[in-house]
C-alpha positions in Angstrom: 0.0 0.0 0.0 3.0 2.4 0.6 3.8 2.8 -3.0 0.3 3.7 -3.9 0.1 6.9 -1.0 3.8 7.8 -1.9 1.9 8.3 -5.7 -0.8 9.3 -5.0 -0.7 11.6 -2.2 1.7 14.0 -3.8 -1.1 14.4 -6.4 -3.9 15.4 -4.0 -1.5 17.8 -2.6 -0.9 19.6 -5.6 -4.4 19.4 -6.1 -5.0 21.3 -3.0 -1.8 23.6 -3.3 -3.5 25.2 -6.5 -7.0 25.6 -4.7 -5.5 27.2 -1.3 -3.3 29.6 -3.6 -6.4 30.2 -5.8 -8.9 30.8 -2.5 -6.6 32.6 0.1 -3.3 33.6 -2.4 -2.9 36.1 -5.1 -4.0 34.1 -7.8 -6.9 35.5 -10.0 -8.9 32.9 -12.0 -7.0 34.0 -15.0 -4.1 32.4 -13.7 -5.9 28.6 -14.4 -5.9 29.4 -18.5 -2.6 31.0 -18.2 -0.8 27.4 -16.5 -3.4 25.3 -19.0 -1.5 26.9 -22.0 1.9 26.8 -20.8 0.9 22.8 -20.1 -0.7 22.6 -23.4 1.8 24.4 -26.0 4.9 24.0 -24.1 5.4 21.4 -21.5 3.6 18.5 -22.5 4.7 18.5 -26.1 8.4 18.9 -24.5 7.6 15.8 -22.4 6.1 13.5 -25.2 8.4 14.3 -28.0 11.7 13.3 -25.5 9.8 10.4 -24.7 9.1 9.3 -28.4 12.7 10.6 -29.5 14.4 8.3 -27.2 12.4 5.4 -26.9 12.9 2.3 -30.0 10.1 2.5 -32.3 9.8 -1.5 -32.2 9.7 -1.7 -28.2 6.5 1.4 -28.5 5.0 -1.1 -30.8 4.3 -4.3 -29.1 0.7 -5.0 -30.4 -0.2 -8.2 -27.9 0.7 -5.9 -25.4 -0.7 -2.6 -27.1 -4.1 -5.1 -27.9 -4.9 -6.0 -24.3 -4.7 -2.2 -23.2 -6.9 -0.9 -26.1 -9.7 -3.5 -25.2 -10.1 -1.8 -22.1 -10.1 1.4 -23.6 -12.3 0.7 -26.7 -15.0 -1.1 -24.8 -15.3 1.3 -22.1 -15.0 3.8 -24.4 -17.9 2.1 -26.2 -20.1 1.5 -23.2 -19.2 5.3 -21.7 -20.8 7.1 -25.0 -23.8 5.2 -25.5 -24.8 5.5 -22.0 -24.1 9.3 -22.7 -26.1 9.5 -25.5 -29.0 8.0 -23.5 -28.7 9.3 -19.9 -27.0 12.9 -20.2 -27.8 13.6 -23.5 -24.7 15.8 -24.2 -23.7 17.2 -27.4 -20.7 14.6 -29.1 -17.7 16.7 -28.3 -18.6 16.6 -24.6 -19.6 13.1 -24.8 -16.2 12.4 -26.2 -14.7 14.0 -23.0 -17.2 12.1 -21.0 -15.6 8.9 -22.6 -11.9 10.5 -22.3 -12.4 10.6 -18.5 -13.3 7.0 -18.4 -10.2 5.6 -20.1 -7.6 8.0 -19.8 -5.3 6.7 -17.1 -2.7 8.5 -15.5 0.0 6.6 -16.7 2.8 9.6 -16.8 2.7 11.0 -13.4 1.5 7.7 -11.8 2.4 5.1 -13.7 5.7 5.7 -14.3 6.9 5.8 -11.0 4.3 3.1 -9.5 5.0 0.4 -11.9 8.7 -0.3 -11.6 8.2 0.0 -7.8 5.7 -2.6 -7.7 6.8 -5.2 -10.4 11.0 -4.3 -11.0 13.1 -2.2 -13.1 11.8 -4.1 -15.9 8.3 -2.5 -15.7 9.3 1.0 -16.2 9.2 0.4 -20.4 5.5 -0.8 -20.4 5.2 2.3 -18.5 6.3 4.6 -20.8 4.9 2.5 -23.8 1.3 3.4 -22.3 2.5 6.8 -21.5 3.4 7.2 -25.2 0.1 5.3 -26.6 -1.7 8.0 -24.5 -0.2 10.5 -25.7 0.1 9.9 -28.9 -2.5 7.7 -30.1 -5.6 9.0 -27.3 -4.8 12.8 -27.4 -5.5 12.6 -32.0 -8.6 10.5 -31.3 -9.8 13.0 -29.2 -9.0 15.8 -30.8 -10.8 14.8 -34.2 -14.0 13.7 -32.0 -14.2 17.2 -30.8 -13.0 18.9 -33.8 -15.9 16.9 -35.9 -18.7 18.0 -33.7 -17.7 21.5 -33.5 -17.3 21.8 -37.1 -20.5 20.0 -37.7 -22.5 22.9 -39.1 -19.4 23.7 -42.2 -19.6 21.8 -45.6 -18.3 18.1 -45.7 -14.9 18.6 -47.6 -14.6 21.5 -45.2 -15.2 19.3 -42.2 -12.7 17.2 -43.1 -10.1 19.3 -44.0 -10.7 21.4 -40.4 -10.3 18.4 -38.7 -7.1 17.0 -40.1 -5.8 20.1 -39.8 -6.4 20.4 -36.2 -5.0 17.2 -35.5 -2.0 17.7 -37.5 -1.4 21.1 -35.8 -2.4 20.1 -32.1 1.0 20.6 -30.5 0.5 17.2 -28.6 0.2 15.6 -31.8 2.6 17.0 -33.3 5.3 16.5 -30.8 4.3 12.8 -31.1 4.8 12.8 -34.7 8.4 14.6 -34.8 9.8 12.2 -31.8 8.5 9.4 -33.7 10.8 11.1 -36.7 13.9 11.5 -35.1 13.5 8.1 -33.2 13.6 6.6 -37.0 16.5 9.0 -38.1 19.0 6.9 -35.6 20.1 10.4 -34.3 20.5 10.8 -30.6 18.9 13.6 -29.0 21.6 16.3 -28.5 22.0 16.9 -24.5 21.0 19.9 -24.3 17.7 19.5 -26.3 17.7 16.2 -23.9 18.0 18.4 -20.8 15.4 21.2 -21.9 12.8 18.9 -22.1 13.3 17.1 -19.2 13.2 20.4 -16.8 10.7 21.8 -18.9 8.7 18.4 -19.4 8.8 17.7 -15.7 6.4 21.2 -15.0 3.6 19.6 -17.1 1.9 17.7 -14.8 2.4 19.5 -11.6 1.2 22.5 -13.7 -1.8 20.8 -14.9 -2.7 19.8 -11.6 -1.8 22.9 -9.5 -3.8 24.8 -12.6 -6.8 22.0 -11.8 -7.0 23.3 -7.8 -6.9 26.6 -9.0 -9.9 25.7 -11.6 -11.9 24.6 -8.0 -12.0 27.5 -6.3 -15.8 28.2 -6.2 -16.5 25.0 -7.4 -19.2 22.5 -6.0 -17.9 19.3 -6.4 -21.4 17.8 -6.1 -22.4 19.0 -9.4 -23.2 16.1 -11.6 -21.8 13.6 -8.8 -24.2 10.6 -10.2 -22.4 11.1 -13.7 -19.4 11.4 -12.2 -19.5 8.7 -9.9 -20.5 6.3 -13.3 -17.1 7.4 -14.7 -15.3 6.9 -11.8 -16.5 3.0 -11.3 -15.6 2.6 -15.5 -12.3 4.3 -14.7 -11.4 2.5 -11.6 -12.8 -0.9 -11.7 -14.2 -1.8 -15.5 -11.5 -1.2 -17.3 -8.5 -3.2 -16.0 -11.3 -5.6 -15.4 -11.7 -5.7 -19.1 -8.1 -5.2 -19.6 -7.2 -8.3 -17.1 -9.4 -10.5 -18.7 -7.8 -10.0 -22.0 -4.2 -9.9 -21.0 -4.8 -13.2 -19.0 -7.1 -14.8 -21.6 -7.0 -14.7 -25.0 -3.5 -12.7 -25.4 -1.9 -14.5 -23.2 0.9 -11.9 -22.1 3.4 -13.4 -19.9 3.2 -12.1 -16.5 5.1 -8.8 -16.7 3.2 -7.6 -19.5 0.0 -8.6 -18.1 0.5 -6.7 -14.3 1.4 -4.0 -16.3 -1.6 -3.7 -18.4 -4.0 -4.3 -15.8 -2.4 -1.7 -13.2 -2.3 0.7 -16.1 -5.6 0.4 -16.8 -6.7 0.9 -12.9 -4.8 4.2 -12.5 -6.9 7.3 -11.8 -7.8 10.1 -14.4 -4.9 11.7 -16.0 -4.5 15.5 -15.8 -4.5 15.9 -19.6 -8.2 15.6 -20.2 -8.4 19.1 -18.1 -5.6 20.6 -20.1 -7.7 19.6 -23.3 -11.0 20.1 -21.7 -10.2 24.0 -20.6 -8.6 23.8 -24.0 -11.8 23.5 -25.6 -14.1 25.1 -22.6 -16.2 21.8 -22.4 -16.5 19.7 -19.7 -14.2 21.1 -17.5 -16.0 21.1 -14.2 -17.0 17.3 -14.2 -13.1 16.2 -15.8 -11.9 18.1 -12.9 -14.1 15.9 -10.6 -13.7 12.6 -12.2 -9.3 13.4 -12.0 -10.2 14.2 -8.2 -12.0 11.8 -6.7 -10.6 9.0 -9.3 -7.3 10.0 -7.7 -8.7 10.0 -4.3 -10.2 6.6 -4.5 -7.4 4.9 -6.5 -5.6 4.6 -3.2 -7.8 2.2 -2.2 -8.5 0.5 -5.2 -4.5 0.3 -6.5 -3.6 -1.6 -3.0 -5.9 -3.8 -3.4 -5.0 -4.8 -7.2 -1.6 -5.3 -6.0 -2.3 -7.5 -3.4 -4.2 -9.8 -6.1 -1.2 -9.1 -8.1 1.7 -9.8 -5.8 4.6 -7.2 -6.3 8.3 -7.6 -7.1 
């Protein structure tokens, strides 16, 4: 259980760092926007393209590996918007953030440190592998979900052409894409570009976070807590359930792989659906709430995975 609190408690108290600074400090509400766009143009992409820039393209790609995690994700995903589309009855763009909070696991601020604590060294690459498939993979899906329903109303060709462009310019994306380039190149990464993006990349999640508590102040976390709650329980519980059954089933990962996906799968809400969220100015209250109590709850609910996993 100590590896979970020394994860997870850190978050929460970044969490409440931005909200104390944001109710008793100097910091106006403009501040939250401010931090979201530094996180979103600047840090993040810093953090994902050194991750994709130094990491082998064949070890990113393991699809056994790759295929047990997206099960999890798809079919939640799946479940998440058509009870949307029948219970809350959101527009799609929101739904599609509805369904990002469901799946979108933590994997770079938690994950990374939590996995090669509880299963060895050797568990820090699927770490970053679902860090990068996250990033990469998660952050364009969304993006063309939300792009397509806010450009519902323009011409087809123009639709398209919106939304590809988008995604190709979404600095998250396109981070993604260029570490994926110079990964293929052969090049190293120079030290100092190597060192700038690991100061600057480190800000991004305590930024999105701290940003996150300021985004509370004035906020009743009771809003929508029946909708929240649902995402929570798919977040938590369903899908490394679906992801376990996979990984141990029909995949057959050996037992590494398969921890690794299932306690990927179980980690909380990741910060990024707030940064694209506030990005957007669409579901940001209940994102914020789903990251907060998912965090909050995956203390509990992470122990208790590891002890039916075993550690070391």
């Amino acid at each position: 259980m100590q590896p979970v609190f020394d994860v997870v408690l850190p978050v929460f108290a970044i969490l409440a760092a931005g909200w104390a600074a944001g109710r008793f400090g100097p910091f106006p509400a403009s501040s939250t926007g401010v931090l979201n766009d530094f996180v979103y143009w600047v840090s993040f992409p810093a953090l994902i393209f050194k991750a994709m820039a130094t990491a082998p393209v064949s070890d990113i790609f393991d699809l056994p590996f790759l295929a047990a995690y997206s099960g999890g994700v798809f079919g939640v995903f799946a479940l998440s918007y058509i009870v949307g589309l029948v219970v809350f009855r959101s527009r799609p763009a929101a739904l599609a953030l509805q369904a990002m909070c469901a799946i979108f696991a933590n994997t770079g601020y938690m994950g990374v440190p939590l996995l090669p604590v509880a299963f060895g060294p050797d568990a820090l690459l699927p770490a970053v592998i679902l860090t990068v498939y996250n990033a990469a993979f998660m952050v364009a899906t969304f993006v063309a979900l939300i792009e397509l329903d806010l450009r519902s109303n323009d011409p087809p060709l123009r639709i398209v052409a919106g939304v590809l462009r988008a995604v190709a310019l979404n600095p998250l994306v396109l981070s993604t894409v260029l570490g994926i380039a110079w990964s293929l190149s052969g090049f190293g990464l120079p030290t100092p570009v190597r060192t700038f993006c690991d100061i600057i990349g480190a800000a991004a999640a305590p930024s999105a976070l701290f940003a996150m508590g300021l985004f509370l102040v004035g906020k009743p976390l009771r809003a929508g807590l029946g909708e929240v709650s649902w995402l929570v329980f798919l977040k938590l519980l369903v899908q490394p359930a679906v992801a376990a059954w996979l990984a141990l089933g029909p995949l057959g990962l050996d037992a590494l792989q398969a921890r690794s996906v299932v306690l990927g799968a179980a980690l909380p809400t990741g910060s990024l659906v707030f940064v694209l969220a506030y990005r957007y100015g669409l579901y940001v209250e209940r994102s914020t709430s789903v990251i907060l109590i998912s965090t909050v709850l995956s203390a509990i609910s992470l122990s208790v995975l590891l002890l039916l996993l075993g550690t070391g």
